[in-house]
C-alpha positions as CSV (number, residue, x, y, z in Angstrom):
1,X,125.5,-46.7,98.0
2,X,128.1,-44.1,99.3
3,X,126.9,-41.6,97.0
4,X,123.4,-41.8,98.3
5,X,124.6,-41.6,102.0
6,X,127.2,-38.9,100.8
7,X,123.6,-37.1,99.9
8,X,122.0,-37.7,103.3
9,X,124.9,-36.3,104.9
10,X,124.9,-33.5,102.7
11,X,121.6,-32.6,102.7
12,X,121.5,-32.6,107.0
13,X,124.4,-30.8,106.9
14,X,122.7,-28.1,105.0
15,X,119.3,-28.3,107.3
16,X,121.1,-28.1,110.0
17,X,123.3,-24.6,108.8
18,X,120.4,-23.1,107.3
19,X,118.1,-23.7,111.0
20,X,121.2,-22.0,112.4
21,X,121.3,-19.1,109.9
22,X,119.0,-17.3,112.1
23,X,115.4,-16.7,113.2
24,X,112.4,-17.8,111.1
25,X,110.3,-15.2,108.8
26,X,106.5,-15.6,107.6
27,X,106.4,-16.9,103.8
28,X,103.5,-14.7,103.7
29,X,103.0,-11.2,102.7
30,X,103.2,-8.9,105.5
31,X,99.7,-7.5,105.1
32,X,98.3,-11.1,106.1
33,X,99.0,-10.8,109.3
34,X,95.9,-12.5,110.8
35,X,94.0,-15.4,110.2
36,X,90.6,-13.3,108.9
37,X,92.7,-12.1,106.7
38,X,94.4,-15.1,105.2
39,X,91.2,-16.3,104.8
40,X,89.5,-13.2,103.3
41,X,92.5,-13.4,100.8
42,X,92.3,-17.4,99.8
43,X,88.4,-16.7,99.7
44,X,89.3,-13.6,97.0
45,X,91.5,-15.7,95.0
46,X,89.2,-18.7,95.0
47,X,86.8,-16.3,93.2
48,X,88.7,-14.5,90.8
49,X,90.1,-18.3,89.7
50,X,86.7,-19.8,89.8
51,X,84.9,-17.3,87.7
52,X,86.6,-17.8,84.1
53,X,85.7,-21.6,84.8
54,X,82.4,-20.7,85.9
55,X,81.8,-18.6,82.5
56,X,83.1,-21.7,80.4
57,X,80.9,-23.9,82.3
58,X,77.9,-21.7,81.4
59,X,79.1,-21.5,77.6
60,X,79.4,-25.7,77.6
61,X,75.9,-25.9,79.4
62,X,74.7,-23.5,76.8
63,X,76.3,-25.8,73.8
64,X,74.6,-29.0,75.4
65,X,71.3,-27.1,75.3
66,X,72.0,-26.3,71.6
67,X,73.1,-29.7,70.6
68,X,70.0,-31.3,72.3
69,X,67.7,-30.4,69.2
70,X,64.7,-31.5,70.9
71,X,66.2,-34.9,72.3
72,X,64.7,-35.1,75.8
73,X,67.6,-37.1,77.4
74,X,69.8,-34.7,76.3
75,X,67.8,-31.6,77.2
76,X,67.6,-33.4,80.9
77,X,71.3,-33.7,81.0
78,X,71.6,-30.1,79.9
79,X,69.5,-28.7,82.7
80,X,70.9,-30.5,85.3
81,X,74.2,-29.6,84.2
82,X,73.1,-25.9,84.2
83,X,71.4,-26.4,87.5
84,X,74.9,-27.7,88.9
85,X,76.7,-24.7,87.3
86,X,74.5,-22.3,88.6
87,X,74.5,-23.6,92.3
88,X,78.0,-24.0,92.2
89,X,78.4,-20.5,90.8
90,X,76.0,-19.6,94.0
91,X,77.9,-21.8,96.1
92,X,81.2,-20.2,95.4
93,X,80.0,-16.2,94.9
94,X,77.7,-17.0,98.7
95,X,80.8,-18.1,100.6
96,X,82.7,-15.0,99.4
97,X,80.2,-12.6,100.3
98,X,79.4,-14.3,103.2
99,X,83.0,-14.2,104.6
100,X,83.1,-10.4,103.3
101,X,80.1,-9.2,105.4
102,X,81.1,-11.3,108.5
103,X,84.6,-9.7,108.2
104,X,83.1,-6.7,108.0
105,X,80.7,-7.0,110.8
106,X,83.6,-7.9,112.9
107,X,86.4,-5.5,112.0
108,X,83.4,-3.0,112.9
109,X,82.9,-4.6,115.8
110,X,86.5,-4.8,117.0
111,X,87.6,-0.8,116.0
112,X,84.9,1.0,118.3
C-alpha cells in the first residue's frame, strides 16, 4: 500500500517538474501547420495503407469467384463481396481526391 502511494507521489512529482520544464511544442511535424493540411496528410496515409489491403481484397474476391465452380450461392457471395471491395476501394480513392481538389481549389483561392 505505501509503495503504490510512493508511485502516486512520484509520478505527480514528475508531472508537475516536467509542466514546469518549459513551454509546450507541437508533437507534429512542422510542415503541418494547419488543419487542411493535417487532414490532407491523414487522408494520404489512409490511402497508401488502404491500397495493399485493397489489392488482397481483390485477390480473395477473385479466389471466391474461382472456388465457386458454378455454385450459384457461392458465385452470389463472390459478387457481392467484389461489389463491396470495389465501392470501398471507390469510397476510399473518392474521399482522397475529393479532399485533394477542394484543397486545391482553396489554396488557389486563398494565394491571389
Amino acid at each position: 500500500m505505501i509503495s503504490l502511494a510512493s508511485l502516486y507521489l512520484y509520478l505527480g512529482l514528475v508531472s508537475i517538474a516536467e509542466a514546469s520544464s518549459g513551454s509546450l511544442e507541437s508533437p507534429l511535424k512542422p510542415e503541418i501547420a494547419s488543419i487542411p493540411t493535417f487532414i490532407s496528410m491523414a487522408l494520404k496515409l489512409l490511402v497508401m495503407v488502404s491500397l495493399p489491403i485493397i489489392s488482397l481484397f481483390i485477390v480473395y474476391s477473385g479466389f471466391l469467384f474461382v472456388l465457386a465452380r458454378g455454385n450459384e450461392a457461392r458465385l452470389t457471395e463472390a459478387k457481392t463481396n467484389f461489389l463491396y471491395v470495389i465501392l470501398g476501394s471507390i469510397l476510399i480513392l473518392g474521399a482522397w481526391v475529393l479532399a485533394t481538389l477542394i484543397g486545391g481549389t482553396a489554396a488557389q483561392l486563398t494565394n491571389t
